[in-house]
C-alpha positions as CSV (number, residue, x, y, z in Angstrom):
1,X,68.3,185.1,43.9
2,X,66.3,183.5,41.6
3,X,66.5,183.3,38.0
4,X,63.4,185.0,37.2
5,X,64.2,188.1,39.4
6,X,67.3,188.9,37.2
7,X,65.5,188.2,34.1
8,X,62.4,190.6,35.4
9,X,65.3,193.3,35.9
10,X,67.0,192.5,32.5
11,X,63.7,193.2,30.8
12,X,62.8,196.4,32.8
13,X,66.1,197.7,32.3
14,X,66.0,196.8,28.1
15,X,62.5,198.6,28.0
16,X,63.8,201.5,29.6
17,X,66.8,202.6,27.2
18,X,66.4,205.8,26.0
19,X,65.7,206.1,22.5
20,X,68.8,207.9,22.1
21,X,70.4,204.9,23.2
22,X,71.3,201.3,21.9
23,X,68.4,201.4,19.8
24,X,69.3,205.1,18.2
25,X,73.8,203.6,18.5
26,X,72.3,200.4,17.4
27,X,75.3,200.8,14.8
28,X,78.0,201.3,16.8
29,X,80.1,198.3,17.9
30,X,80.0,198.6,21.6
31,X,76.4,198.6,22.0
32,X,76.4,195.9,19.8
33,X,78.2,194.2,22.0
34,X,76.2,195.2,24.5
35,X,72.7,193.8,22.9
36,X,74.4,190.9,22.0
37,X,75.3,190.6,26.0
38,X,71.7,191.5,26.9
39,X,70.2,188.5,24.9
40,X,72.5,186.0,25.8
41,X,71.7,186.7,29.3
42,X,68.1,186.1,28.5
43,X,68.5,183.1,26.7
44,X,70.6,181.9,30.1
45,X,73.8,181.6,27.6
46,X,76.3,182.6,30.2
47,X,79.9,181.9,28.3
48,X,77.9,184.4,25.4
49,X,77.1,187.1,27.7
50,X,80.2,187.0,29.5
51,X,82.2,187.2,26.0
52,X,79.8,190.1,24.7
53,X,79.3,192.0,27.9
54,X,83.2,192.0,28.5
55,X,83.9,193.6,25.5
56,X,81.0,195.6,26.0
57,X,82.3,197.5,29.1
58,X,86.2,197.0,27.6
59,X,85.6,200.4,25.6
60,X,85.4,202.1,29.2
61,X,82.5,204.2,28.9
62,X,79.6,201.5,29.6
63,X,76.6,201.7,31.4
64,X,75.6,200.5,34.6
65,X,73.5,198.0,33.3
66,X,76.1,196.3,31.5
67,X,78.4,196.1,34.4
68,X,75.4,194.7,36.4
69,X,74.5,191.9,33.5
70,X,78.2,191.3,33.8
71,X,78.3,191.0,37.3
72,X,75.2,188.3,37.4
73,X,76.6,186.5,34.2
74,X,79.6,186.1,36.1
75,X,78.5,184.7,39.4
76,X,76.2,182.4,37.2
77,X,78.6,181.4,35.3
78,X,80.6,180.3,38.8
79,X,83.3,183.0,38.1
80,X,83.4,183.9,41.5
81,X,87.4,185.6,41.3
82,X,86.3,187.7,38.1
83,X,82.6,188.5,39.8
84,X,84.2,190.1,43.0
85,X,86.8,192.0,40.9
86,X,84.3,193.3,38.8
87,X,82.2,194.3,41.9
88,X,84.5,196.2,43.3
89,X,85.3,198.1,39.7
90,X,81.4,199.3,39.6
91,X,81.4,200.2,43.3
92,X,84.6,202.5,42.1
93,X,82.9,203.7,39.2
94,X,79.3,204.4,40.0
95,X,79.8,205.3,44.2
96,X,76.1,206.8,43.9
97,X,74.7,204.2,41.2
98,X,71.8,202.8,41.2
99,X,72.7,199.2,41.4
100,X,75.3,199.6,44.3
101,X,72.9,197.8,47.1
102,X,72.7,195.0,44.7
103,X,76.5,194.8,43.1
104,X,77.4,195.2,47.3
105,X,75.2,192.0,47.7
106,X,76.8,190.5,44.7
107,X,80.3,191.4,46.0
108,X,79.4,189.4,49.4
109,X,78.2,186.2,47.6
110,X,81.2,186.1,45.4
111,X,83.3,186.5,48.3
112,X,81.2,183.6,50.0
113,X,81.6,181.3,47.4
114,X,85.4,181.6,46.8
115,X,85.5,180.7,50.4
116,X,86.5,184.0,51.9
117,X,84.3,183.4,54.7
118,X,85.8,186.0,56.9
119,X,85.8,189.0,54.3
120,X,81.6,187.7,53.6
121,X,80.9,188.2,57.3
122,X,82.5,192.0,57.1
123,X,80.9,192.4,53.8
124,X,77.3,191.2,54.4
125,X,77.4,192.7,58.0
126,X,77.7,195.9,56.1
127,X,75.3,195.6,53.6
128,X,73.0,194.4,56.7
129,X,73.8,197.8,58.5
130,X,73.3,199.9,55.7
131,X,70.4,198.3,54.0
132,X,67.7,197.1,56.8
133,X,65.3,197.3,54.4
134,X,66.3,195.9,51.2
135,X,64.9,192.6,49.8
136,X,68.4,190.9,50.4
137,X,68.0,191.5,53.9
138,X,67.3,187.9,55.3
139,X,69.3,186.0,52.6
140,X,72.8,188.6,54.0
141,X,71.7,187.1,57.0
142,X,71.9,183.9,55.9
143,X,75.2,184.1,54.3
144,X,76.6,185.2,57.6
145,X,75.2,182.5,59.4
146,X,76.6,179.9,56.8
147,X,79.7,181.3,56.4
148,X,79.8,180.8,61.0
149,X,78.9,177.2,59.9
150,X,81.7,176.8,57.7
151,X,84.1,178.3,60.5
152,X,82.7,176.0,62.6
153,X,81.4,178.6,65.0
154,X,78.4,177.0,65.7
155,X,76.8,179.0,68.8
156,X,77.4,181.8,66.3
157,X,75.7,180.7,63.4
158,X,72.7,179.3,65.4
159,X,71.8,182.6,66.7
160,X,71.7,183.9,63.5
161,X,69.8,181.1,62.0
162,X,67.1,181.6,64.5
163,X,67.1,184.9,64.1
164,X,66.2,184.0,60.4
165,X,63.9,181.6,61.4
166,X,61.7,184.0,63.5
167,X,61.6,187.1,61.6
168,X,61.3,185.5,58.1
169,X,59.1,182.9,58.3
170,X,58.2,183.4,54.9
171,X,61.9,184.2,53.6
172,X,63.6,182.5,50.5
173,X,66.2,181.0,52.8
174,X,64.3,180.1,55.9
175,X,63.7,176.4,54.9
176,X,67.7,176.1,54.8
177,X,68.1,177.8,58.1
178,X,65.8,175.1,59.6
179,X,67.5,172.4,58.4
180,X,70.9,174.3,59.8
181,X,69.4,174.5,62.8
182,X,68.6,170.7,63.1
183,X,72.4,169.7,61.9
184,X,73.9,172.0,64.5
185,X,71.5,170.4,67.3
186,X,72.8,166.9,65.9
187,X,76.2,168.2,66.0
188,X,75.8,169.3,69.3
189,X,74.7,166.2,70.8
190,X,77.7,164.3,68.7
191,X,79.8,167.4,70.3
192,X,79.1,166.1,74.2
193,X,79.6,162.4,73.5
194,X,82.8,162.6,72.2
195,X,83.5,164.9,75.1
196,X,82.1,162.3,77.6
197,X,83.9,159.9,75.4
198,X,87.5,161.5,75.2
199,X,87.2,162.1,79.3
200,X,85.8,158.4,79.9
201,X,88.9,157.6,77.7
202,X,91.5,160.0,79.3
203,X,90.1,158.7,82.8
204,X,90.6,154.7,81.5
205,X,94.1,155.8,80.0
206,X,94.7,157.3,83.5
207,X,93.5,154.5,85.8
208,X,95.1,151.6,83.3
209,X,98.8,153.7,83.3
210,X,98.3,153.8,87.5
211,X,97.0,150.2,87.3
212,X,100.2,149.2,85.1
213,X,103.0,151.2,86.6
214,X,101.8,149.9,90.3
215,X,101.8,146.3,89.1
216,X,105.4,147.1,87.8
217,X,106.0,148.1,91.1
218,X,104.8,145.3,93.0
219,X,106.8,143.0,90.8
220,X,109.8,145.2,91.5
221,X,109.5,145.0,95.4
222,X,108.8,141.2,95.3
223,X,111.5,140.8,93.0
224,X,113.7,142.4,95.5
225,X,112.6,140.3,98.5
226,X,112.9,137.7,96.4
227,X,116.5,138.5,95.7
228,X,116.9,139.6,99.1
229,X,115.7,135.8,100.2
230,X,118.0,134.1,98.2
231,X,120.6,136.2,99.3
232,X,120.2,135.5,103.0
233,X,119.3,131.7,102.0
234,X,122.9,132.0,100.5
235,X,124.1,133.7,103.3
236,X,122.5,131.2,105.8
237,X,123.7,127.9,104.0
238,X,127.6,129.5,103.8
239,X,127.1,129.5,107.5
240,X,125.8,126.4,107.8
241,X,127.9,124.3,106.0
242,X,131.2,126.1,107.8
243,X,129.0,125.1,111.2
244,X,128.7,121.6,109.7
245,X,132.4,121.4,108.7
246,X,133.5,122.9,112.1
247,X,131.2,120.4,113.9
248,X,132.8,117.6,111.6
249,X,136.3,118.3,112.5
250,X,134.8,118.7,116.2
251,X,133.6,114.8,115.9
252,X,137.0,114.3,114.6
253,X,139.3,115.7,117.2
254,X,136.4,113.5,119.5
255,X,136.5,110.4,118.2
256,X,140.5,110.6,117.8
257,X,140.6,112.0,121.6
258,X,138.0,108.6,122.6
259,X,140.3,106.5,120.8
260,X,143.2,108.3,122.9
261,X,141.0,107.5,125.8
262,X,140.6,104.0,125.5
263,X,143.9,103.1,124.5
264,X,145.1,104.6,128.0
265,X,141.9,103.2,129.6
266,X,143.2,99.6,128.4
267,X,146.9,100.6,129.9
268,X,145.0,101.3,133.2
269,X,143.4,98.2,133.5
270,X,146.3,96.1,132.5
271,X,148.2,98.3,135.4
272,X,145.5,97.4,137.6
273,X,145.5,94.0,137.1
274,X,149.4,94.1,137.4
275,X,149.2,95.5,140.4
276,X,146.6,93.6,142.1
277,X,148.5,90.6,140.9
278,X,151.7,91.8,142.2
279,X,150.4,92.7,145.5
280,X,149.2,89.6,145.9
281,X,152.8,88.0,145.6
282,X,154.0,90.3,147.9
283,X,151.3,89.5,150.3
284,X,152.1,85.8,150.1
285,X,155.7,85.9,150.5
286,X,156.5,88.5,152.7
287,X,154.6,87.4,155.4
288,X,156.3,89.9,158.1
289,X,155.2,92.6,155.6
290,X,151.2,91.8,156.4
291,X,151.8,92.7,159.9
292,X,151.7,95.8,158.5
293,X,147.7,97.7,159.0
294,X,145.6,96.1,157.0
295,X,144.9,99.5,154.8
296,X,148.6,98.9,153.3
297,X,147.7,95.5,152.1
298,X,144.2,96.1,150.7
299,X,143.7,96.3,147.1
300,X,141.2,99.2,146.5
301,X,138.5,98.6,143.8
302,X,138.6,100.6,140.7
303,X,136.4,103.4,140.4
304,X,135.6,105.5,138.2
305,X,138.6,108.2,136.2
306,X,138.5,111.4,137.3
307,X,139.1,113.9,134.1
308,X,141.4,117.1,134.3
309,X,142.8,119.6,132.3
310,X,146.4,119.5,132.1
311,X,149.1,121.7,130.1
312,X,148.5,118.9,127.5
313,X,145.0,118.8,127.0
314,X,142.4,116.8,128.5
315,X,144.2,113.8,130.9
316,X,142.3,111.3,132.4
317,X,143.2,110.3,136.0
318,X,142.2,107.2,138.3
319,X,142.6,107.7,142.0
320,X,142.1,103.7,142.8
321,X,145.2,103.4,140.7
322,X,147.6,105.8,141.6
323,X,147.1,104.6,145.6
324,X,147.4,101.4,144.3
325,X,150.8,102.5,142.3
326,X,152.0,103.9,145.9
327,X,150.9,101.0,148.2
328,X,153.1,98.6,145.2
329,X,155.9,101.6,145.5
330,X,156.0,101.3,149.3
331,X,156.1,97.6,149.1
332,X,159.2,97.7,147.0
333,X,161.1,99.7,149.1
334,X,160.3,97.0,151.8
335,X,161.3,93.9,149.5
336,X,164.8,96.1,148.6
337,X,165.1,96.7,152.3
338,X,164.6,93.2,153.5
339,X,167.2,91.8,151.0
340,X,169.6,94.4,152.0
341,X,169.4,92.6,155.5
342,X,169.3,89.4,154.5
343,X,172.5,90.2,152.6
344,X,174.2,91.5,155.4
């Protein structure tokens, strides 16, 4: 409420003492105190009226009017604590006075301003319900939209802001219920782009963390083939080099078994040629011996050896020769047999 409202009241009310009265107790120390109050309300001197006016309604037996001014010099004087207090006292003392609606009004702004923005909605929804005609109407209304604001309960608060807006027009606080109404839109629209921003950010949080712990996973499973590569390239070269040292000692036992073979295919031939040679000799000087079928004296040609597996390995065997051994056997036994006759 204005200024000028509570000093229009303050004079109304100092014009209309009885004469009986201040003026006529003009004498006695509490309604000194109590003029003193009344003009240092006028003169807007709020630390004055509050020090008068409290000593005015210490005595116990003060007026309505002096609890009001006290009330107002209070809430001007941004005592809120004392201001509710002292509303509640008057609403105890004077439950039919003529200043309740207004100390009730009081009591809710006090309550408003020390932040009790819950016990303001109870308080002005009240004075709302009980007074839908009183001058105070819109701005109650206002103080329960702000006090939605302040809580944050926007959808609240706007429907009681345009409420203001459309039946008031012309009311003290529609202008501030305007501008209320333009923050909350703002706020609004700031409301559903952080929402599209926190779920544009949850959904890149969620696709990165998928995106990350599938890479992770990839790199895990080709790390395992890897290993599992290396492990069978291990695997495969242990085999290979024992197939490599097996096939060496192979080629070993091979070339000792070739040399093995050539030694006793060197023996054969010097056998052969020995025994060509020595048939021969026997040919020439036994010539009784050649009237024998020629197959006996024939020297057979030297083929090729004929290989066989024997209780000693692998032995090598040349037919040519071993006819050739008998032929010189059976020759012998003739020789020994001539020279046993010639003897005799």
């Amino acid at each position: 409420m204005k200024r000028g409202v509570f000093l229009a009241v303050f004079l109304c009310l100092l014009f209309c003492l009885p004469v009986t009265g201040l003026w006529a107790r003009s004498t006695d120390e509490q309604n000194l105190a109590t003029l003193q109050g009344y003009e240092a309300f006028r003169d807007g001197d709020w630390v004055s009226a509050l020090f008068f006016l409290r000593k005015a309604v210490g005595y116990g037996n003060a007026s309505q009017e002096s609890w009001y001014l006290l009330i107002l010099s209070e809430m001007y004087g941004q005592e809120y604590e004392a201001a509710a207090k002292d509303c509640q006292q008057y609403m105890k003392l004077f439950p039919e006075g003529s200043f309740y609606p207004l100390v009730k009004y009081q009591y809710g702004r006090a309550l408003y301003c020390s932040g009790l923005y819950q016990e303001t909605i109870a308080q002005f929804s009240e004075f709302c319900h009980t007074y839908p005609s009183s001058e105070f109407y819109p701005s109650a209304v206002f103080y329960i939209a702000e006090s939605f604001f302040n809580e944050y309960n926007y959808s609240s608060a706007k429907s009681l802001y345009q409420r203001l807006v459309e039946d008031f027009p012309s009311a003290e606080r529609t202008p501030e219920a305007r501008d209320r109404l333009l923050m909350i839109a703002q706020a609004e629209r700031e409301e559903k782009l952080l929402y599209l921003l926190r779920v544009t950010g949850e959904e890149y949080l969620a696709a990165k963390e998928d995106y990350e712990k599938q890479l992770r996973q990839y790199q895990s499973e080709d790390s395992m083939g890897l290993q599992d590569q290396l492990s069978k390239s291990f695997s495969d070269i242990k085999v290979m080099r024992s197939t490599v040292e097996e096939l060496q000692g192979q080629n070993a036992e091979q070339a000792r078994r070739i040399a093995q073979l050539e030694e006793e295919n060197k023996y054969l031939q010097i056998s052969a040629g020995e025994a060509r040679r020595l048939a021969t000799d026997l040919a020439t000087a036994a010539p009784a011996v050649t009237e024998q079928p020629e197959e006996t004296t024939a020297v057979p040609s030297f083929g090729e050896p004929v290989k066989e597996e024997g209780a000693m390995g692998m032995v090598v065997r040349y037919p040519e020769l071993e006819v050739l051994r008998a032929k010189a056997a059976e020759l012998q036994r003739l020789l020994e047999e001539k020279s046993i006759g010639e003897e005799k």
